[in-house]
N, C-alpha and C positions, 0 to 999 in steps of 0.2 A: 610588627615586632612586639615580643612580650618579653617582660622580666621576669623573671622565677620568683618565687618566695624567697632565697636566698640572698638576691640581690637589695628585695624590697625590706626586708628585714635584718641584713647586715648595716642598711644604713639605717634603718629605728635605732637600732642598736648601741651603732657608735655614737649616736646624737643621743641616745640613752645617756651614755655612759657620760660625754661631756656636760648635756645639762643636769645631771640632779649630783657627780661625784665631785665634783669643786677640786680633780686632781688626782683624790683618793681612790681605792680599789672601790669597785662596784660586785655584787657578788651577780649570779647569774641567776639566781634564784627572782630577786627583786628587779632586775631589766623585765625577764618572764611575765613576771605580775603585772608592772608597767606598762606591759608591750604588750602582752599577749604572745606569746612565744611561746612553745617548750622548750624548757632546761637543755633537752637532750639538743634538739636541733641548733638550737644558740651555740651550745659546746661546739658543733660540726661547724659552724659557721668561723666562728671564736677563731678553729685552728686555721684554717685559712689568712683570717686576719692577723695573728699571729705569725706563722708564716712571712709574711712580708713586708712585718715591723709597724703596721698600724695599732695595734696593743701589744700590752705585755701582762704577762698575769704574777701575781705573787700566792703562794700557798697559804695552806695553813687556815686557822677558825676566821682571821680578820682578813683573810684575803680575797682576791678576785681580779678584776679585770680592770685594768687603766690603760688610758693613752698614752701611746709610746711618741707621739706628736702632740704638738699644740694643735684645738678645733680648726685654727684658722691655717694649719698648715694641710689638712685633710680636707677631700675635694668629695664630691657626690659621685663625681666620676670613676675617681681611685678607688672607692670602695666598689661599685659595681665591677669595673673589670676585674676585680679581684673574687669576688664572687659569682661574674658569669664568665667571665671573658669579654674579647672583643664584643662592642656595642656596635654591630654593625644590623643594618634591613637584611641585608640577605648572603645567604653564606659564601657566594663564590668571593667574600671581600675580603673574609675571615684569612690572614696569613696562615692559620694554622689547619686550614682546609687543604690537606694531602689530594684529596678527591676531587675531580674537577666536577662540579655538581651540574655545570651546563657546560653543553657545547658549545655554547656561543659565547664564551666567555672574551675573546678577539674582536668579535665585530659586534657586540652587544649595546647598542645605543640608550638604552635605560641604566647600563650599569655606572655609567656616571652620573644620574640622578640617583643612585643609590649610594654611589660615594660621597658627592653631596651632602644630604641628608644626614649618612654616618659622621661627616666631618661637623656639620655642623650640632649635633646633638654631645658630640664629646666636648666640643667648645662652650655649649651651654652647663655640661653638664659638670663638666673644669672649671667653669666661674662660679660653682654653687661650693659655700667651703661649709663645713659642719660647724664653725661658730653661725653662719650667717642663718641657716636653720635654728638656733638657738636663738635668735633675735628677732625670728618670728614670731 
């Protein structure tokens, strides 16, 4: 299993924004520079997290992007599923897999090591909160 660039880069991001903006807007320009990001893709990323109440942005010359949560309420996890989806090894685990991608999906004895795994990596990944990345 691999993560996109959007995954790995929505959470620079938001750990951007919490360590250097002390609360205030961060503009998207300076994450960029920080991060190494493009502007543009950050924006794509942004409305996502946006979306579903992890930032919020304000307009205008002094504006940008802030926490709509406290770091320590923001998990490592919630930002990934939000920018990939489900964190699972393989996709027949994915609930939103219409397609049955194997046939064996019934009598498949690895598929519970793969639930496993999936369960266990969102559990690790739910105990990492974007303050505690900051206090690294």
């Amino acid at each position: 299993m691999k993560l996109s660039t959007q995954s790995r880069y929505g959470v620079r991001a938001i750990f951007d924004i919490a360590y250097h903006s002390e609360g205030l807007e961060t503009q998207v320009k300076d994450i960029s520079k920080r991060q190494g990001i493009s502007p543009r893709y950050l924006e794509q990323i942004f409305q996502k997290l946006k979306r579903t109440g992890i930032i919020r942005s304000k307009r205008g010359p002094k504006g940008g992007y802030f926490l709509a949560k406290k770091p320590e309420e923001i998990t490592v996890g919630e930002v990934i599923r939000i920018t990939e989806g489900n964190i699972n090894p393989v996709l027949c685990l994915n609930p939103e897999n219409t397609k049955q991608s194997c046939d064996r999906v019934g009598k498949c004895v690895t598929r519970l090591i793969w639930n496993e795994a999936g369960n266990r990596l969102n559990e690790y990944l739910d105990s990492v909160s974007i303050k505690d990345l900051c206090q690294i």
